[in-house]
KOLGUBA-936537 format. One line per 10 residues: number of its first residue (from 1); their letters; for each residue x, y, z of C-alpha. Coordinates in steps of 0.1 Angstrom, whole numbers. Layout:
BEGIN
NUM = A = X,Y,Z ~ ... $
//
This chain:
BEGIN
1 = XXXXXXXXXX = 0,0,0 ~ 10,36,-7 ~ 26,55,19 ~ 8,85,31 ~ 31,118,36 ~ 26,137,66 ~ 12,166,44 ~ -14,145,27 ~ -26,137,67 ~ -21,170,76 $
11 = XXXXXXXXXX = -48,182,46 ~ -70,150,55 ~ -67,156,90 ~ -82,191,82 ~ -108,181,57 ~ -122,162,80 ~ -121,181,112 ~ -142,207,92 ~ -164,181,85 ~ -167,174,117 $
21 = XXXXXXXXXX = -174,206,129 ~ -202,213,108 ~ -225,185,126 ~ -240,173,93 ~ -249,141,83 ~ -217,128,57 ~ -222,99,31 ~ -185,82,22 ~ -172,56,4 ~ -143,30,17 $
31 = XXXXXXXXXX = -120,28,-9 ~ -99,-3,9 ~ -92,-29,41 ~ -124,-53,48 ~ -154,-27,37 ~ -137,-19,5 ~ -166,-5,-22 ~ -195,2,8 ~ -212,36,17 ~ -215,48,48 $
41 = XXXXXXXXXX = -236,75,60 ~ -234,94,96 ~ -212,120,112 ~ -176,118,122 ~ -169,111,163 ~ -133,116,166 ~ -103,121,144 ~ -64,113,153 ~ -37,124,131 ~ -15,107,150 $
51 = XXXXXXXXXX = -32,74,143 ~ -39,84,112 ~ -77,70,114 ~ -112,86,121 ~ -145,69,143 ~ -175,71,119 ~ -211,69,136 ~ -228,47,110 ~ -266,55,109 ~ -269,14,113 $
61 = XXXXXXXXXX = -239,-2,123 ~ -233,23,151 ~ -191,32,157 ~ -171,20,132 ~ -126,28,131 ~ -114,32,95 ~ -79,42,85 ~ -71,78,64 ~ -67,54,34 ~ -98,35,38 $
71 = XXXXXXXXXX = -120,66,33 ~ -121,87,0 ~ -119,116,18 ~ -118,141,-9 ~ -148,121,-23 ~ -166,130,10 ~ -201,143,8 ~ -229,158,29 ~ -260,134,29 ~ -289,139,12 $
81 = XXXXXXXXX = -320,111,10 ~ -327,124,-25 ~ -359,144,-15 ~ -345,180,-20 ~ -364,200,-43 ~ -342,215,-67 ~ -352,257,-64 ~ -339,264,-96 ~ -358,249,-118 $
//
């Protein structure tokens, strides 16, 4: 497996703290390790950079540890169950 630079943590790390901090409701893919091509949606619980890992609260399976390089973190969304009405139309 690819080894992640301290910088690319650093700018994950961040990502996701923001993410964090907006107490929205995230969907994300795993990209890798034993959930590889599943979703996920819930919010983020805690985040270690020195770990290099993050505690997702699924909305079914509850607390659940991935690894920086499990998530596609960029890919990172906020959730949406498809009912919005889109205004501009």
């Amino acid at each position: 497996m690819m080894e992640m630079t301290n910088e690319k943590y650093d700018e994950d790390y961040r990502k996701l703290e923001f993410l964090k901090s907006t107490n929205k409701k995230l969907h994300i893919k795993i990209i890798a390790g034993a959930d590889k091509g599943l979703f996920r949606n819930g919010f983020i619980l805690d985040i270690s950079l020195d770990k290099g890992c993050l505690v997702f609260v699924d909305d079914v399976l509850k607390e659940l540890p991935y690894l920086f390089e499990e998530v596609d973190i960029p890919g990172i969304k906020f959730y949406t169950d498809g009912k919005e009405v889109n205004k501009n139309d």
